[in-house]
KEKEGU-485579 format. One record per residue (C-alpha): residue number from 1; x, y, z. Coordinates in steps of 0.5 Angstrom, whole numbers. Example, Ala and Ser with C-alpha at 12.3 -4.5 7.8 and 13.67 -1.06 7.14 Angstrom:
2
+-----+-------+-------+-------+
! seq !     X !     Y !     Z !
+-----+-------+-------+-------+
!   1 !    25 !    -9 !    16 !
!   2 !    27 !    -2 !    14 !
+-----+-------+-------+-------+
! end
This chain:
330
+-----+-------+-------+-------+
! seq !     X !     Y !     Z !
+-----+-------+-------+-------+
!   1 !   -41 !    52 !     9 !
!   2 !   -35 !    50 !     4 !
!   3 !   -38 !    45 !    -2 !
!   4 !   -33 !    41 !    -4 !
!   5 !   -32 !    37 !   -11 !
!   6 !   -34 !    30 !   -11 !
!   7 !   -32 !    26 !   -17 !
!   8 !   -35 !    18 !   -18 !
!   9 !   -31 !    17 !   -24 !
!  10 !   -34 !     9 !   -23 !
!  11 !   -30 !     4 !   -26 !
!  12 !   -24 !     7 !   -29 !
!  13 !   -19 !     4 !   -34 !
!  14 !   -13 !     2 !   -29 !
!  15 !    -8 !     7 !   -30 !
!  16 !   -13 !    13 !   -32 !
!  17 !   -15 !    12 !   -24 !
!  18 !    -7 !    14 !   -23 !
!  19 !    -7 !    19 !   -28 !
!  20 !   -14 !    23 !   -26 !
!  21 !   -12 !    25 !   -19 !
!  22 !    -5 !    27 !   -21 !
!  23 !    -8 !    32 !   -26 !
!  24 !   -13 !    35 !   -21 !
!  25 !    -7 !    37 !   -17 !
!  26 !    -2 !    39 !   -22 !
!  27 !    -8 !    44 !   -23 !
!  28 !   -10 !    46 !   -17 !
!  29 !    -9 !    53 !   -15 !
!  30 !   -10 !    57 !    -8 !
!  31 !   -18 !    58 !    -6 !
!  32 !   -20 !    51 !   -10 !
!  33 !   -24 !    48 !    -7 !
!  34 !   -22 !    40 !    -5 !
!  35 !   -23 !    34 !    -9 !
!  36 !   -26 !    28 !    -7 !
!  37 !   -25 !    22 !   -13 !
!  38 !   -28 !    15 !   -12 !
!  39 !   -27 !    10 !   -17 !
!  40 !   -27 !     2 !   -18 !
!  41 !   -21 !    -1 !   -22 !
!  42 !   -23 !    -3 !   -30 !
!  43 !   -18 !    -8 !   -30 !
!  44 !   -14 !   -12 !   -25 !
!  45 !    -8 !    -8 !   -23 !
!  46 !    -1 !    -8 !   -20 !
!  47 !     1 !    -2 !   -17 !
!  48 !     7 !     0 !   -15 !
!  49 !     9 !     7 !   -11 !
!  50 !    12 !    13 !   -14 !
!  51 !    19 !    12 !   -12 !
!  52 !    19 !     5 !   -14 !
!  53 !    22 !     1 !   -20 !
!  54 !    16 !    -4 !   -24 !
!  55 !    21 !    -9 !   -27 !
!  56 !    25 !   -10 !   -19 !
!  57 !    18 !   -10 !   -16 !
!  58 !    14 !   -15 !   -20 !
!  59 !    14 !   -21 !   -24 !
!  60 !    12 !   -18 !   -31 !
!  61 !    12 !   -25 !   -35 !
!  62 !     8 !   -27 !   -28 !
!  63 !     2 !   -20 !   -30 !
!  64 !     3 !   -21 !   -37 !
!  65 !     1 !   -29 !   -38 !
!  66 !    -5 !   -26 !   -32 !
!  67 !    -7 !   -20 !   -37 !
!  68 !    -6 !   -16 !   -31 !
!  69 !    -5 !    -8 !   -31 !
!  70 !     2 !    -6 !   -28 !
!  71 !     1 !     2 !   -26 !
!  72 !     4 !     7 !   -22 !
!  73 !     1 !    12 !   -18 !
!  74 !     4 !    19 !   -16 !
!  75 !     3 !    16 !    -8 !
!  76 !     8 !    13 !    -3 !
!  77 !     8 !     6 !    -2 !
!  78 !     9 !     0 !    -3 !
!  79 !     5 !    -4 !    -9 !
!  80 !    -1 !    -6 !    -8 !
!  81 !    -6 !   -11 !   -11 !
!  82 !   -12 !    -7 !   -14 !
!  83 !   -18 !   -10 !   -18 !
!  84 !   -26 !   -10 !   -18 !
!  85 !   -27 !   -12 !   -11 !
!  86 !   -24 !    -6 !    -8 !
!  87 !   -27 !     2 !    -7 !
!  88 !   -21 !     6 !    -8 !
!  89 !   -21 !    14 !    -7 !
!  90 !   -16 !    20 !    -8 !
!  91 !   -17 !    26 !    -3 !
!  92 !   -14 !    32 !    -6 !
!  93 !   -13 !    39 !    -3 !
!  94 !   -10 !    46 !    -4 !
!  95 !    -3 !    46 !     1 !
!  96 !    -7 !    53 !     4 !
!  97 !   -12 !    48 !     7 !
!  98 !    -8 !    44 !    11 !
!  99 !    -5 !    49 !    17 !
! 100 !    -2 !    43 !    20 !
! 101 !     3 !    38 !    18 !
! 102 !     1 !    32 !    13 !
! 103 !     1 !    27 !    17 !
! 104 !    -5 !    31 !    21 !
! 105 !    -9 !    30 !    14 !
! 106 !    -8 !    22 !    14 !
! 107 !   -11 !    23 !    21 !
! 108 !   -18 !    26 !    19 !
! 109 !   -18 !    21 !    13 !
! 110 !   -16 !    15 !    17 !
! 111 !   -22 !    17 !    22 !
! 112 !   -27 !    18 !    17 !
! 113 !   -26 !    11 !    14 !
! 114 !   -26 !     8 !    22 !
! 115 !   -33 !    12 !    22 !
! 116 !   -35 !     9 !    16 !
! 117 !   -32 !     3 !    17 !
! 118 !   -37 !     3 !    23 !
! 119 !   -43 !     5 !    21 !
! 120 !   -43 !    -2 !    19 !
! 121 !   -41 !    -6 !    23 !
! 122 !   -33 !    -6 !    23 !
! 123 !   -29 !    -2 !    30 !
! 124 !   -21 !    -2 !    26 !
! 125 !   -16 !     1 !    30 !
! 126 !   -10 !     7 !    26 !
! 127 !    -3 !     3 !    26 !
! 128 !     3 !     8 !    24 !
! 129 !     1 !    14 !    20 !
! 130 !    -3 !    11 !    15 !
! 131 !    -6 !     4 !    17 !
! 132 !   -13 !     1 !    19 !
! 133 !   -12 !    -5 !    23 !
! 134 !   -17 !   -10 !    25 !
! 135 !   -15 !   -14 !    30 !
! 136 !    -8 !   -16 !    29 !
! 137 !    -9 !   -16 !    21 !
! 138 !    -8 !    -9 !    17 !
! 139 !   -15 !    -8 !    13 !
! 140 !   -13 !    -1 !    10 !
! 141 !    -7 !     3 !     8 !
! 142 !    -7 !     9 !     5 !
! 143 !     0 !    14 !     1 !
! 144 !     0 !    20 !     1 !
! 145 !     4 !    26 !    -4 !
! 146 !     5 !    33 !    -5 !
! 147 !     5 !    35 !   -12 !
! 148 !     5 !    43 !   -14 !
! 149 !     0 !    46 !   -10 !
! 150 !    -3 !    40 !    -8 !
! 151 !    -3 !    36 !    -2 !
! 152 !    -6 !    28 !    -4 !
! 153 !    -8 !    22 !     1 !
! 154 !   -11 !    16 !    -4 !
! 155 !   -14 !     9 !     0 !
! 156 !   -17 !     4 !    -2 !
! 157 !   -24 !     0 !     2 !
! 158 !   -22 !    -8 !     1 !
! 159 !   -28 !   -12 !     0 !
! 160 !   -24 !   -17 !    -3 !
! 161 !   -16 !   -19 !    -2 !
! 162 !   -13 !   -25 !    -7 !
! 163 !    -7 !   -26 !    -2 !
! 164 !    -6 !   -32 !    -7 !
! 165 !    -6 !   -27 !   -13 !
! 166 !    -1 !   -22 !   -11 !
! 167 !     4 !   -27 !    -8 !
! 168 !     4 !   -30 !   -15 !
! 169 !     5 !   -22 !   -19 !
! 170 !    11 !   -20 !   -15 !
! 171 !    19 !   -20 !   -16 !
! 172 !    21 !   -27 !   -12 !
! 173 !    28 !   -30 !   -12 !
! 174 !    25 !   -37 !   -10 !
! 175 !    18 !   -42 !   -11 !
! 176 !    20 !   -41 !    -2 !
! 177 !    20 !   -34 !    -2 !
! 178 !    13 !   -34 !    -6 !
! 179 !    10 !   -39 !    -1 !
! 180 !    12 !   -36 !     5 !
! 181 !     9 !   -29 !     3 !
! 182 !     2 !   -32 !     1 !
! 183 !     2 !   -35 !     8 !
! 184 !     5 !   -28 !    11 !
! 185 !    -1 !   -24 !     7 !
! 186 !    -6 !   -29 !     9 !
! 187 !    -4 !   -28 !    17 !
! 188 !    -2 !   -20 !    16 !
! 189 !    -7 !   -18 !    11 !
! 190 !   -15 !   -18 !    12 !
! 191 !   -21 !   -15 !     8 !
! 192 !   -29 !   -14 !     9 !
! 193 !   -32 !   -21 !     7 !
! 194 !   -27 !   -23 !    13 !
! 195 !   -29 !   -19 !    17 !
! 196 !   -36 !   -18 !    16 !
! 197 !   -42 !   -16 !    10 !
! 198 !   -39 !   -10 !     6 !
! 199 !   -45 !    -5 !     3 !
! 200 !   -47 !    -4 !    -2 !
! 201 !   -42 !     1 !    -7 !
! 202 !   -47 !     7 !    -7 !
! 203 !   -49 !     6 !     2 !
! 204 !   -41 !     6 !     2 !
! 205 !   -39 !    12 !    -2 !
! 206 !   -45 !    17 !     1 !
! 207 !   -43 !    15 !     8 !
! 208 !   -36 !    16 !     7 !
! 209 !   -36 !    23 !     3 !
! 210 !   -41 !    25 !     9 !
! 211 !   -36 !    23 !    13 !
! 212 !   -30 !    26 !    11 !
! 213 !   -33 !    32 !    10 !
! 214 !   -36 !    33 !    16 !
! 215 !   -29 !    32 !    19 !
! 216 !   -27 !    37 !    14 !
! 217 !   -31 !    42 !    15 !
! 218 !   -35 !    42 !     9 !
! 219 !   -40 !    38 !     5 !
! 220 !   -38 !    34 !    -2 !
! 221 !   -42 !    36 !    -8 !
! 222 !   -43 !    32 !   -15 !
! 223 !   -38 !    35 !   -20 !
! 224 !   -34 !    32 !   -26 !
! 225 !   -27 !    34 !   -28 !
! 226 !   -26 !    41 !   -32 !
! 227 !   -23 !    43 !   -38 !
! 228 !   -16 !    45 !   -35 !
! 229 !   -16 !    38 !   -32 !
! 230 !   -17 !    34 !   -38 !
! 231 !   -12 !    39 !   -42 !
! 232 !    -7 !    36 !   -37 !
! 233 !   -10 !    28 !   -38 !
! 234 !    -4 !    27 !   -43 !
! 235 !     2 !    29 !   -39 !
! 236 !     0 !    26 !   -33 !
! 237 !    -1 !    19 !   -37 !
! 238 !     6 !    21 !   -39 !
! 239 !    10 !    23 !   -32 !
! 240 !     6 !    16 !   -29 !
! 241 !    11 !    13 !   -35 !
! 242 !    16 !    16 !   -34 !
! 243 !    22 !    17 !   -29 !
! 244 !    23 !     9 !   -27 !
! 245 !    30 !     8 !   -28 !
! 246 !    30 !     0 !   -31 !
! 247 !    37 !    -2 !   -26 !
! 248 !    33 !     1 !   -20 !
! 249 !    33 !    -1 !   -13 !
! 250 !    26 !    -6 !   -10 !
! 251 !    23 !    -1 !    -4 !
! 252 !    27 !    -7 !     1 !
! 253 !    33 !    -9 !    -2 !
! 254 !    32 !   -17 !    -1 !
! 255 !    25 !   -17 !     0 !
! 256 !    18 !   -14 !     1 !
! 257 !    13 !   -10 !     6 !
! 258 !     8 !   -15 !     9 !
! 259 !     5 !    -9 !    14 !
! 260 !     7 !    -4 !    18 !
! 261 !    13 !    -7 !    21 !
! 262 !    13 !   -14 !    18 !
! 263 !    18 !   -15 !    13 !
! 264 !    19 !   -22 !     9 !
! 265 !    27 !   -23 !     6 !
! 266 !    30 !   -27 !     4 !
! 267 !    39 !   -26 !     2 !
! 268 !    42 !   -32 !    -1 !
! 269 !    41 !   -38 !     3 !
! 270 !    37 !   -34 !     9 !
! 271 !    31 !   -32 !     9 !
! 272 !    26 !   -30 !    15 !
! 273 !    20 !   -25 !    17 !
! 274 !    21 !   -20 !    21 !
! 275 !    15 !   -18 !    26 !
! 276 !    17 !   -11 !    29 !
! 277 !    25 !   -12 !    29 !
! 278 !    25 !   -19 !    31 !
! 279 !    24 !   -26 !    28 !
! 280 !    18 !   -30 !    28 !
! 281 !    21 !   -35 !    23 !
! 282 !    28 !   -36 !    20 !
! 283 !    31 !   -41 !    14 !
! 284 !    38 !   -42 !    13 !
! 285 !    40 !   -47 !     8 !
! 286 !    33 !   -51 !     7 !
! 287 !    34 !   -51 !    15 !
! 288 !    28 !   -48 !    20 !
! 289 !    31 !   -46 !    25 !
! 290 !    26 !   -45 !    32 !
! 291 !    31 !   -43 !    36 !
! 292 !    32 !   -36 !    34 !
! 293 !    25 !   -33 !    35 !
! 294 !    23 !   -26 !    38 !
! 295 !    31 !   -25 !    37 !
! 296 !    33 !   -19 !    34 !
! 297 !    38 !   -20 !    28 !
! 298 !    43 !   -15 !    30 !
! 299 !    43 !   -17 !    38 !
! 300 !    49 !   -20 !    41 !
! 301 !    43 !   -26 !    43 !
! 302 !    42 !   -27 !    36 !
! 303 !    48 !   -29 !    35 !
! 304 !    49 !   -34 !    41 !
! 305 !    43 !   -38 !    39 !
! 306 !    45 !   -38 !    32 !
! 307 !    53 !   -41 !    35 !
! 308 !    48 !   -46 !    39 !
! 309 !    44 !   -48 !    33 !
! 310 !    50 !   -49 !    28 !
! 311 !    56 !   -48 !    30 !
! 312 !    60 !   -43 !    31 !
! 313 !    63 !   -43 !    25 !
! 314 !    56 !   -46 !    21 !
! 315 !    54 !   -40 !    25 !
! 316 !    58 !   -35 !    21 !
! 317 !    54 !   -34 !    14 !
! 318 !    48 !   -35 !    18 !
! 319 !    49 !   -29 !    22 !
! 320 !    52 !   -25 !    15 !
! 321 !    46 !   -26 !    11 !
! 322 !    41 !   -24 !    16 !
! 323 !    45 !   -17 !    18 !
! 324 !    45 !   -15 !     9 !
! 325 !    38 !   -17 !     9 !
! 326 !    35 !   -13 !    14 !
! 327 !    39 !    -7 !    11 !
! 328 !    35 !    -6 !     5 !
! 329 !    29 !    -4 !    10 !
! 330 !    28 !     4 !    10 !
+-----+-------+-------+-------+
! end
C-alpha cells in the first residue's frame, strides 16, 4: 500500500500555514507521494481567498486595534475566520493522481471528514461541492486550487465559531449591515460545541488521517518537510503577499457569502439577505419590509409587491437597488 506523507506542523505561525502547503505544491513532481498537512493557527487570523482583495474585504483598522493577523491563502473561497479553536488541514497531490475531475477529490475528503465527524457522534450531510452541513447550518467549508504540478483542497474542523468576532473584522458600509451579519452567521453558521463534544486534538487527527487515506487508497505516514520544500519557504511567503491589486473588487460587489446560497448585501439605502435566490429580509430607507419575502428580486412578483408596499413611484429605487446588489453575486 502507497504511504502517504503526514505532516503536524502543530501550532503554526498565521501566514506560515499558508505559506507551507503552497511550497509543498510548487515542489511536487509526478510519483510524489500525497501530502496530508494538520495544523492550529498560532494567532487569530482573517483569511481572505486567493482571488480576493484584503483592503475590500476586511476592516484593517478593525484587525489592527484587535491584534488579528490578515492572511491569504492560495485556495478559493470567501474569507474566514481562523484562530485556535479550529484544526485546519491541507491535502495536496500530484495532478497524476486524480484521474477524474477536481471536484471528485472534494468528494472524498469531504466524505472522510463526514466519517470523521461520525466517529464522534455528528451525521453532517455535503451541501454544494465543498460544505458539510448540520442541519440547516453549514459546519465545514472547504477551497481548493491547483498550482504547478499539484491539486490542494484545504479545510478546517471548527470547534469553535466567534459569529461576533468575524462580523466585527469585516468590510462593512453600515453599523446595520454588521448587525445584520452577526445574526445571519449565527443562524447560517455552527460549530462542534454547538453541536455536540469536540475530541481531543490527537483522537481527531488520527481518526481523520486513518480515514482519508482509507478513502484514498493508502495510509499517512509521519514525515516532515524536505530540503526542497524549505528552499522554496520564502518565495511562497512572498507570492501569498503579492499580487493583490489595492483598488480591487470584494468576492461580492455589495455584500458577503454567509453560506452556500445565502448572500447578505446592502446598495445605498437597500439592504436584504438573499436564501437560494429569494429574500428572507429586506430594508429599504430604515423600513423593513415583510411584504416581499421568498420573492426573487428580479421577478415581475417582486416588483408589484414592492409597487403595493410604497408606491409605484416610491417603489422605483427600491427595485433599482435591489437588482445592482444582486449583480455582484458570482
Amino acid at each position: 500500500m502507497t504511504v502517504g506523507r503526514w505532516i503536524d506542523l502543530g501550532d503554526t505561525d498565521a501566514r506560515e500555514m499558508h505559506a507551507v502547503p503552497l511550497a509543498i505544491a510548487e515542489c511536487l513532481r509526478g510519483g510524489d507521494r500525497p501530502v496530508l498537512l494538520w495544523m492550529r493557527s498560532a494567532q487569530t487570523q482573517m483569511c481572505v481567498g486567493a482571488s480576493q482583495d484584503p483592503g475590500a474585504e476586511l476592516d484593517l483598522v478593525a484587525c489592527r486595534f484587535r491584534g488579528v493577523v490578515t492572511t491569504r491563502r492560495c485556495l478559493g473561497g470567501g474569507t474566514v475566520l481562523v484562530d485556535d479553536g479550529q484544526d485546519s488541514f491541507y491535502l495536496i497531490v500530484h495532478r497524476d493522481r486524480v484521474r477524474t475531475a477536481r471536484e471528485t477529490l472534494f468528494s472524498v475528503v469531504l466524505a472522510a471528514a463526514r466519517s470523521t465527524y461520525r466517529a464522534f457522534g455528528l451525521d453532517p450531510r455535503t451541501v454544494g461541492t465543498g460544505d458539510l452541513w448540520c442541519g440547516q447550518r453549514k459546519i465545514l467549508g472547504s477551497g481548493a486550487a491547483s498550482v504547478g504540478e499539484a491539486h490542494l483542497i484545504g479545510a478546517s474542523f471548527l470547534h469553535r465559531f466567534d459569529a461576533k468576532a468575524f462580523a466585527a473584522l469585516v468590510s462593512a458600509p453600515t453599523s446595520g449591515y454588521r448587525d445584520w451579519l452577526g445574526r445571519a452567521l449565527r443562524e447560517g453558521m455552527t460549530d462542534w460545541m454547538t453541536e455536540g463534544t469536540p475530541p481531543e486534538r490527537f483522537e481527531l487527527a488520527e481518526r481523520f488521517r486513518t480515514d482519508l487515506g482509507r478513502n484514498l487508497g493508502l495510509c499517512f505516514g509521519r514525515s516532515q518537510l524536505g530540503a526542497a520544500e524549505l528552499d522554496e519557504l520564502p518565495q511562497a511567503r512572498l507570492e501569498l503577499e503579492e499580487g493583490v491589486d489595492p483598488n480591487g473588487r470584494r468576492q461580492v460587489r455589495h455584500g458577503i457569502k454567509v453560506n452556500h446560497g445565502t448572500f447578505l448585501l446592502e446598495f445605498e439605502s437597500t439592504r436584504l439577505i438573499l436564501k437560494q435566490g429569494r429574500i428572507e429580509r429586506i430594508r429599504h430607507r430604515n423600513r423593513e419590509l415583510d411584504g416581499l419575502q421568498g420573492l426573487a428580486p428580479l421577478s415581475a412578483a417582486f416588483e408589484r409587491a414592492a409597487c403595493r408596499c410604497l408606491g409605484p413611484v416610491a417603489a422605483l429605487p427600491l427595485i433599482g437597488e435591489a437588482r445592482e446588489a444582486i449583480r455582484g453575486i458570482p
